[in-house]
C-alpha positions, 0 to 999 in steps of 0.5 A: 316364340316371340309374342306379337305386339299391337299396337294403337288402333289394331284389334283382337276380335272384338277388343281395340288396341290403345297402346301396349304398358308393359311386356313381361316373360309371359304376357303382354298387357294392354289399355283397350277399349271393349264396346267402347268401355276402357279396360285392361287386356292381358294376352298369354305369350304363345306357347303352351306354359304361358297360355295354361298359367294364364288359365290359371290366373283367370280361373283363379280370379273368378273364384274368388270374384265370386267369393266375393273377397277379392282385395282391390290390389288385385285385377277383377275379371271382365267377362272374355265375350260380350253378352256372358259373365266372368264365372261363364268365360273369365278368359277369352280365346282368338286367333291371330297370325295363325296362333291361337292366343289365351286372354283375359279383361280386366277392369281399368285401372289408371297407372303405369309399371313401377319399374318405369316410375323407378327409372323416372325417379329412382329413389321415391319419397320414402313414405311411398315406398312404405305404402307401396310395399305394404299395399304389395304385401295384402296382395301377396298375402291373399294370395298366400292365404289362399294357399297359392305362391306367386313366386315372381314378383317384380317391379314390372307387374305392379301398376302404381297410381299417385291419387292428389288428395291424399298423395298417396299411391295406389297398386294393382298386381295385374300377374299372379306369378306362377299361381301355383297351390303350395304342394303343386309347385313342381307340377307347374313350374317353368322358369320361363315366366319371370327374370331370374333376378327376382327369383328365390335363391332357393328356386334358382338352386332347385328350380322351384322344388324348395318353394315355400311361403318365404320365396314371396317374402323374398321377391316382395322384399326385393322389391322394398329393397330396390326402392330403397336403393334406386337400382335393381339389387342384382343388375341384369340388363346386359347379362343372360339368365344364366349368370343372373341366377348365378350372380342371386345365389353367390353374389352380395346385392347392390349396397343400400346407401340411403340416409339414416333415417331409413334404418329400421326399413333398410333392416326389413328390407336386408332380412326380407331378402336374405339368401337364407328361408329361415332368416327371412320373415315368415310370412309376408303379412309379417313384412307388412306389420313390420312397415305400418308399424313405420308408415301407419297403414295406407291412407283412405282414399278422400271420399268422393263428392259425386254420389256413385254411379248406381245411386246416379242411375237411382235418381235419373229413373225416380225423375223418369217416374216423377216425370211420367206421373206429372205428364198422366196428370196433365193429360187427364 
């Protein structure tokens, strides 16, 4: 069933639409404003897989919310109705069109899909591509951790900002793939929630049987790769999902053609997405370790010269107070 896209001004329930960002096999993403404060809305495709894989992500992210680990690289949950917390409703329900439609808030983050800043600028300053994959990598590796598998990712579901002072750029994995436990992977599994060119060999083969911590180091080095490159490594535009999961399985990527100096990347890159599990890294921490020890770790961000929001509320009540006791003196 095809999802219904909004577009700027239109609303679901109480949350207004500013444009859409990115539309995914099973979800679109929004910028919207909720009570006049921007976020990020996530709403689940119609049909049962996508709306449950949906619930998964937010309850998932509200648990580890609460666990207070959370990595900046991944989305942190608004609460779904005004007056509530995350841990009461980290995903919403609305009607609309006569569907009923699963969503969740997220907190905003300013930047836009990589896959359009790839189309915009094919082959990045290698610097950042070594950032973006290792900020990637924590993300992925939480997830992994957490004994869970994304098993999708993909340029489109990775928001990049460039921050000025350092230029340096920042991510947010707004889709937690499959976000299945390790052993449940055939209980959830559908191939339907992302392109089947930034599948595992290994899952197009035995849709998702096979799947193991290495199925991420993949789709995480396919990622790499496509940077380093400028080109989706299996071209999949103009052909259907058939031939694409064909094409993973038997046929060569596209050649890396980028100068010398990116020949250790290059090799990272090959061994992450080798059609063989076992030839690959072994976790994807380990593609991460393999980038620093190229790029260094991601720059801090300059810290900033205005003091936060709490200490900013903190010293409008303590004038408040000040102001109070000058005006009782006065008066007395």
């Amino acid at each position: 069933m095809s999802p219904t896209i909004l577009g700027f001004g239109e609303w679901l329930g109480d949350i207004e639409i500013v444009k859409p960002i990115k539309v995914t096999r099973s979800a679109v993403l929004y910028e919207a404003t909720h009570h006049k404060e921007k976020v990020l809305l996530k709403v689940a495709h119609p049909g049962e897989p996508h709306k449950i894989r949906l619930q998964r992500e937010a309850l998932f992210l509200a648990d580890r919310m609460a666990a207070g680990d959370l990595p900046e690289e991944l989305p942190h949950l608004r609460p779904a109705y005004v007056g509530t917390t995350v841990a009461e409703h980290p995903y919403g329900k609305t009607m609309l069109g006569g569907h009923l439609l699963y969503f969740y808030l997220i907190e905003f983050f300013e930047g836009e899909p990589l896959s359009d800043i790839l189309k915009e600028k094919p082959l990045p300053w290698l610097n950042h591509v070594g950032w973006i994959t290792i900020s990637l990598s924590t993300a992925i590796n939480y997830l992994n951790v957490m004994r869970h598998l994304h098993l999708g990712v993909n340029p489109d579901v990775i928001l990049v900002r460039f921050d000025d002072k350092p230029w340096v750029p920042r991510i947010l994995l707004f889709d937690l793939g499959l976000i299945s436990p390790l052993n449940d992977v055939p209980k959830y599994w559908y191939p339907d929630f992302v392109h089947p060119a930034y599948l595992a060999p290994e899952l197009s083969r035995q849709t998702g049987l096979t799947a193991s911590y290495r199925s991420d180091v993949y789709s995480t080095g396919l990622v790499l790769y496509e940077m380093l490159i400028g080109e989706p490594a299996f071209p999949h535009d103009l052909h259907g999902d058939a031939r694409v999961r064909s094409a993973v399985v038997t046929l060569p990527r596209a050649d890396m053609y980028r100068r010398q100096e990116t020949e250790e990347v290059a090799r990272i890159a090959s061994q992450a997405t080798d059609v063989e599990p076992m030839i690959r890294h072994e976790t994807v921490a380990a593609v991460g370790n393999a980038l620093i020890e190229q790029f260094g770790h991601v720059p801090d961000p300059e810290p900033s010269r205005w003091p936060s929001k709490n200490t900013i509320i903190v010293i409008i009540f303590a004038l408040l107070a000040i102001a109070l006791i000058v005006a009782v003196a006065i008066l007395a």
